[in-house]
C-alpha positions in Angstrom: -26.2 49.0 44.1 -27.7 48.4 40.8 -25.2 51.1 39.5 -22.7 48.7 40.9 -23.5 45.9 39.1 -24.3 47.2 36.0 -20.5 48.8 36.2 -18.6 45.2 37.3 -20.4 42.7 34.8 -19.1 44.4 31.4 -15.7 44.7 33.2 -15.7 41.0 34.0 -16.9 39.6 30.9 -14.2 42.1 29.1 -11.7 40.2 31.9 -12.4 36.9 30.6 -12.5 37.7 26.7 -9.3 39.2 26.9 -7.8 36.0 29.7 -9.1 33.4 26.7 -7.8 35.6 23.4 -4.1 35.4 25.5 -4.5 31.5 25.9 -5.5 31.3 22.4 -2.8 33.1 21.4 0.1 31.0 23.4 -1.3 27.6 22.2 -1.7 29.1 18.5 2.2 29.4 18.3 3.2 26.0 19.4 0.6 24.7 16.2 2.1 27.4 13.9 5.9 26.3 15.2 4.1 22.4 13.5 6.8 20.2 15.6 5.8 17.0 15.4 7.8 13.6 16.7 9.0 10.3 14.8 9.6 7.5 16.3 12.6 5.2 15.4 11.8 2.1 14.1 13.1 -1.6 13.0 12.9 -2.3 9.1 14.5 -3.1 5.6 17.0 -0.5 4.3 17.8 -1.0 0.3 20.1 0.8 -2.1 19.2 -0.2 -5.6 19.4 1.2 -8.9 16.3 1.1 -11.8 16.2 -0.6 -14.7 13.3 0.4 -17.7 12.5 -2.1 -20.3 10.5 -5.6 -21.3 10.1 -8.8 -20.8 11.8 -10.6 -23.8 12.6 -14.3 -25.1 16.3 -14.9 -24.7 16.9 -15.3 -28.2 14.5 -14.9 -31.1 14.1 -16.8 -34.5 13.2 -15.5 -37.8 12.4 -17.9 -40.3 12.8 -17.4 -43.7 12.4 -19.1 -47.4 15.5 -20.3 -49.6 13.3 -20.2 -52.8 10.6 -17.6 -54.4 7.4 -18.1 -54.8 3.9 -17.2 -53.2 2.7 -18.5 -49.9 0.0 -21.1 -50.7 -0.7 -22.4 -47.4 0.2 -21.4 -43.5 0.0 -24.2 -41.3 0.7 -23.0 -37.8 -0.7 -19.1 -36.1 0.5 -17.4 -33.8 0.7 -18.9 -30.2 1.2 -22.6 -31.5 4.1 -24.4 -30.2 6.3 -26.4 -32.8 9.2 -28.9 -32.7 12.3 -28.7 -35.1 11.2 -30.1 -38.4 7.6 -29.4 -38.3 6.2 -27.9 -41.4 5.0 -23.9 -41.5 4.5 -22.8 -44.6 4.1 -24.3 -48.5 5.6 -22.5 -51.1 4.2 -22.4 -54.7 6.8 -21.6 -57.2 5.9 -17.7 -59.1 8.8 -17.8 -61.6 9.3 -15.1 -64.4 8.9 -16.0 -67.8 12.4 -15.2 -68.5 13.5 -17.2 -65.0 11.1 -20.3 -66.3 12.8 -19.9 -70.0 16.4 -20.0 -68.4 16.0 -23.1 -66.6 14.1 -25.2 -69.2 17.3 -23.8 -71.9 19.8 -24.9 -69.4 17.8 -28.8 -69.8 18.3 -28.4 -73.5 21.6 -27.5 -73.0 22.3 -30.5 -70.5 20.7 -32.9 -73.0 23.3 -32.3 -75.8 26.5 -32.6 -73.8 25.0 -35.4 -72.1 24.2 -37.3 -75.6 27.7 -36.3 -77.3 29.4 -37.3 -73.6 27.4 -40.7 -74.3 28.3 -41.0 -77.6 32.5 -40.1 -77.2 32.3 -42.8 -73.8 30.4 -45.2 -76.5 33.5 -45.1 -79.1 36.1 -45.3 -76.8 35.2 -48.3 -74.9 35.1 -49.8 -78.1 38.6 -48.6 -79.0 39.6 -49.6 -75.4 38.0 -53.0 -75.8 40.3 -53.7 -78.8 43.2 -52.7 -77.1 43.6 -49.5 -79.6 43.2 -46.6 -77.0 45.2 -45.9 -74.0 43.4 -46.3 -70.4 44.5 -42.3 -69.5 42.1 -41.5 -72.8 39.5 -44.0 -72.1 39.3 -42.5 -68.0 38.8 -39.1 -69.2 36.0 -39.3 -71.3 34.2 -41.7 -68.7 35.0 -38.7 -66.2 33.1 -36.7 -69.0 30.2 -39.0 -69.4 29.7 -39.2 -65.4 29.9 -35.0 -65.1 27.3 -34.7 -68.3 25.0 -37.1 -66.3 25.4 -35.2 -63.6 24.7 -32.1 -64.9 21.8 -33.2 -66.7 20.1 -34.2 -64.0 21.0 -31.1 -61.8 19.5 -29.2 -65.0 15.9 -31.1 -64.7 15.8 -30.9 -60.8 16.5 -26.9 -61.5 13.3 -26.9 -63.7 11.2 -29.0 -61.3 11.9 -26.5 -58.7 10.8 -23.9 -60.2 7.8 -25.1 -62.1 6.0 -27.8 -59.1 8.4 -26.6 -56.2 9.5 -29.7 -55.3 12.0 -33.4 -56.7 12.3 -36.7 -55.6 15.3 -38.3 -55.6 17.0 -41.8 -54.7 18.3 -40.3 -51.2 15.2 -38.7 -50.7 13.0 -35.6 -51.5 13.0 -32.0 -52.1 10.1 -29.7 -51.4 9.1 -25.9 -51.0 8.0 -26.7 -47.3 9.1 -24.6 -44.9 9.8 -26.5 -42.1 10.8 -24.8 -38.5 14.7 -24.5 -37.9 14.2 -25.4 -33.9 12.0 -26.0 -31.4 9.2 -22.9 -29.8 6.7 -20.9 -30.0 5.2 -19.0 -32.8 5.4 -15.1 -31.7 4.4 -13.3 -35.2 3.8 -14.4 -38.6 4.4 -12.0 -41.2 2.9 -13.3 -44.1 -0.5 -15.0 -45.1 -1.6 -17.2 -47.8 -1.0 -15.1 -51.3 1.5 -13.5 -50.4 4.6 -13.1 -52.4 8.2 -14.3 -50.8 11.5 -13.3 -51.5 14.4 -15.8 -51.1 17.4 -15.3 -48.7 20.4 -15.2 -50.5 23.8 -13.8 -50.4 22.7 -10.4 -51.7 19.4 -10.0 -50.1 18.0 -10.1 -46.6 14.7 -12.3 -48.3 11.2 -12.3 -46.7 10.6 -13.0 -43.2 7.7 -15.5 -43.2 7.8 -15.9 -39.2 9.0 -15.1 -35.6 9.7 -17.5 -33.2 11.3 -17.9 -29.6 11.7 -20.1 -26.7 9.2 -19.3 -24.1 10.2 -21.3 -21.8 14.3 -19.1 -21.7 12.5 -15.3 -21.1 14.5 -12.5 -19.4 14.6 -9.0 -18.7 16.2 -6.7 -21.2 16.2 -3.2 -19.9 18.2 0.3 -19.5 20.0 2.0 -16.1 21.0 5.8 -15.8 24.9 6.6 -16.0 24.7 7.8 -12.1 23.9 4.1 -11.1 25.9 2.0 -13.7 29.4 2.1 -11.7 27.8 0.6 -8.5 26.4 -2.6 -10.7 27.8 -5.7 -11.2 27.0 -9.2 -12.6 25.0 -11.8 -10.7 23.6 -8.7 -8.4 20.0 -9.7 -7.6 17.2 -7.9 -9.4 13.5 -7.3 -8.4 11.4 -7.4 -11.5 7.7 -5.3 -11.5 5.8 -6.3 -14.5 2.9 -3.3 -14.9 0.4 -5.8 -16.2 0.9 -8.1 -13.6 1.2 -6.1 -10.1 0.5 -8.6 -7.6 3.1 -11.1 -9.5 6.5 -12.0 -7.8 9.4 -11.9 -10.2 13.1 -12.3 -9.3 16.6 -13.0 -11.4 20.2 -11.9 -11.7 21.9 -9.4 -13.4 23.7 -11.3 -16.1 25.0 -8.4 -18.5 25.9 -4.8 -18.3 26.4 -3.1 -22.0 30.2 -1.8 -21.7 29.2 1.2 -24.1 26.4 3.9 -23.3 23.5 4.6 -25.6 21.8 8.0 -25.8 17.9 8.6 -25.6 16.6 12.1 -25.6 19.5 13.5 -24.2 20.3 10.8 -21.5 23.4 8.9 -21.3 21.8 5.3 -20.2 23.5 1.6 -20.4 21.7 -1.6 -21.7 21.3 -4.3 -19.2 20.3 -7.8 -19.2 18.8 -9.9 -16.4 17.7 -13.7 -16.3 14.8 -14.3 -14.6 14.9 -17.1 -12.2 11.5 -17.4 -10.2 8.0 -16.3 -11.4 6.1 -18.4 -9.1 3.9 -19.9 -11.1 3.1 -16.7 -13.3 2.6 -16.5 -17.3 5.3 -14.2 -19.1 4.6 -13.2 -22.2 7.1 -11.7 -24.7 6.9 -7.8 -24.6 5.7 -6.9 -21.2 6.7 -3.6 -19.7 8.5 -3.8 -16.6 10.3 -2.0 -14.2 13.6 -4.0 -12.5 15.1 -3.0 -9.1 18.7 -4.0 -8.8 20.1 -4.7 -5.5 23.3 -3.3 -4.9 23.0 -3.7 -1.0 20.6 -4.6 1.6 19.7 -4.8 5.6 17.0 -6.0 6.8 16.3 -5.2 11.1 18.2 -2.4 11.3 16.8 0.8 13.2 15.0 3.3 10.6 14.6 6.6 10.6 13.7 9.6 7.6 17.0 10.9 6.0 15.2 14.3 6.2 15.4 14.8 9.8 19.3 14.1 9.9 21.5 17.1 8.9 25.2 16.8 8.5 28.0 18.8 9.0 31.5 18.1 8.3 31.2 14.6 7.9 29.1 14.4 11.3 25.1 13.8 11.4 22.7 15.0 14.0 19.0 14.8 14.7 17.0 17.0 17.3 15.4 15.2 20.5 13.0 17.1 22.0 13.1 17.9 25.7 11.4 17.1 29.0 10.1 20.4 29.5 7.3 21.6 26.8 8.6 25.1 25.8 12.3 24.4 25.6 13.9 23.7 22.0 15.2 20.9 20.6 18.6 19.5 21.6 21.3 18.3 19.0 22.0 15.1 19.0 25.0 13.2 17.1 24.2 9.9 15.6 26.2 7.6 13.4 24.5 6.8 9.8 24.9 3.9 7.5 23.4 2.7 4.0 20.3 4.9 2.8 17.9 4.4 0.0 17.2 8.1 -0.4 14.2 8.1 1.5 15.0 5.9 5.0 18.5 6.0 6.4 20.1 3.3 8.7 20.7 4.7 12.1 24.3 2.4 13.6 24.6 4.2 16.7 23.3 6.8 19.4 19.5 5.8 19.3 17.5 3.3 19.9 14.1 1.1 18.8 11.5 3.8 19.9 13.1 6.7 20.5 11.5 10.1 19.6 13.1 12.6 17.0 11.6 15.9 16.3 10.5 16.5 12.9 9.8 20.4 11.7 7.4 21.6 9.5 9.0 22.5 5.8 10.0 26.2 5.6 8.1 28.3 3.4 9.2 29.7 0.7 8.4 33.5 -0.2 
């Protein structure tokens, strides 16, 4: 009896090892086959194209100086709003001694035809007086007297110009204050007290003393890839994500598209402009990074589902829906697809809110 025993206990525990190891095994390949099931959902499908750039003033002022000199005093910094008129900088006259010796020759120079145009005007309004010269001789050397005077002055303006920087006149004065073109706010100013400044003239491009913009006119200047720019078009509405200010809301509308590509490290991309319309209450500031999703369509409560568990074939799409009994495969099912967003596809017809779609696991690669 013991014998017995001793024989059927290994048997049975050897029974059940090997009853366990072939349940094991069964479940192990529905986990390695890693079907799982997605449901199909309601939500927001959008096909938009990105835009890269900065947050930047709609137009941008640089001021500069119509006379040379150095800066002797700045009166506004950077951040300061100004009106139109308001001075910005004083400019103290640095003239070369040969500029300096020019100017004060050219007073010397006005001073004797002035005095011989006084003297010639003198004579012949005598003459004219006594009925001896005609009126056509007697008009033209008052013309000449009037131009000499003229001229004279003009010559010692010149020189107070350049030596004090500034004249005052009957109709008002003249100064080497410069005074801002329009109305803004100061962005950058390039120059500081003992600085030297070169004048804008025909020839030359002159110093630029300062920046200034608008603050209050900002909007979105930017780039789109090549693939995107034939689905864009004006007024389109644009999503703008500014990276220093995540939680901020920022919309506009797509106001420009650049008819002529650009190329950056080997990528065909097209300038775009969008002005921003809504920032709820939040601060812009000139040169912030941002990110701008253009709307090119939208639908919002439409059924959802992955674009990866759709295949198509020959202009048809299917999905697989699993089956009421546990080991049987995956049926085909044909469904009807609209707008996608590259992730999420619409789903038009042949499911509905909460139905089940079998997702596989990713195929390895070897």
């Amino acid at each position: 009896m013991k014998t017995w025993v001793k024989v059927l206990v290994p048997m049975a525990v050897v029974a059940a090892v090997g009853v366990g190891a072939v349940q094991s095994t069964r479940g192990g390949k529905g986990s390695k086959n890693g079907i799982t099931l997605v449901k199909v959902e309601r939500g927001t499908i959008t096909d938009k194209a990105l835009a890269t750039g900065q947050i930047v003033p709609e137009q941008e002022i640089q001021v500069k100086s119509q006379i040379s000199g150095i800066v002797k005093e700045c009166f506004v910094d950077v951040g300061d709003r100004v009106t139109a008129g308001e001075p910005l900088f004083s400019i103290t006259p640095d003239p070369t001694p040969l500029e300096l010796n020019e100017v004060e020759r050219g007073v010397q120079l006005a001073e004797v035809a002035y005095a011989k145009a006084a003297a010639d005007f003198e004579r012949n309004s005598a003459l004219s007086r006594d009925g001896i010269l005609s009126k056509e001789t007697f008009d033209a050397s008052k013309q000449a007297f009037d131009q000499a005077r003229i001229q004279l002055d003009l010559a010692k303006e010149r020189l107070a110009l350049t030596k004090e920087g500034k004249i005052q006149r009957a109709k008002g004065s003249v100064d080497s204050v410069i005074r801002a073109p329009a109305s803004g706010t100061v962005l950058k100013r390039h120059v500081n007290p003992g600085d030297p400044v070169v004048p804008l003239t025909t020839y030359q491009a002159g110093t630029p003393l300062m920046t200034m913009a608008d603050m209050g006119t900002l909007m979105f200047k930017g780039t789109v890839d090549e693939i995107d720019v034939g689905k864009l078009k004006e007024g389109l509405a644009v999503r703008i994500k500014i990276g220093a200010l995540p939680s901020a809301k920022v919309t506009g509308r797509l106001t420009r598209i650049a008819p002529k590509a650009t190329e950056k490290e080997g990528t065909t991309l097209f300038d775009v402009e969008a002005a921003i319309e809504a920032a709820d209450g939040v601060v812009l500031r000139a040169g912030y990074s941002a990110n701008a999703d253009i709307v090119i369509q939208e639908k919002k409560d439409v059924l959802v589902l992955p674009e990866r568990l759709v295949t198509f074939d020959k202009d048809k799409a299917y999905v697989e829906l699993p089956t009421e009994q546990p080991k049987a495969e995956p049926v085909k099912h044909e469904v009807k697809v609209g707008l996608s967003d590259g992730i999420n596809l619409e789903v038009a017809e042949g499911l509905k809110e909460g139905d089940q779609v079998v997702q596989r696991p990713p195929k390895e690669i070897k």
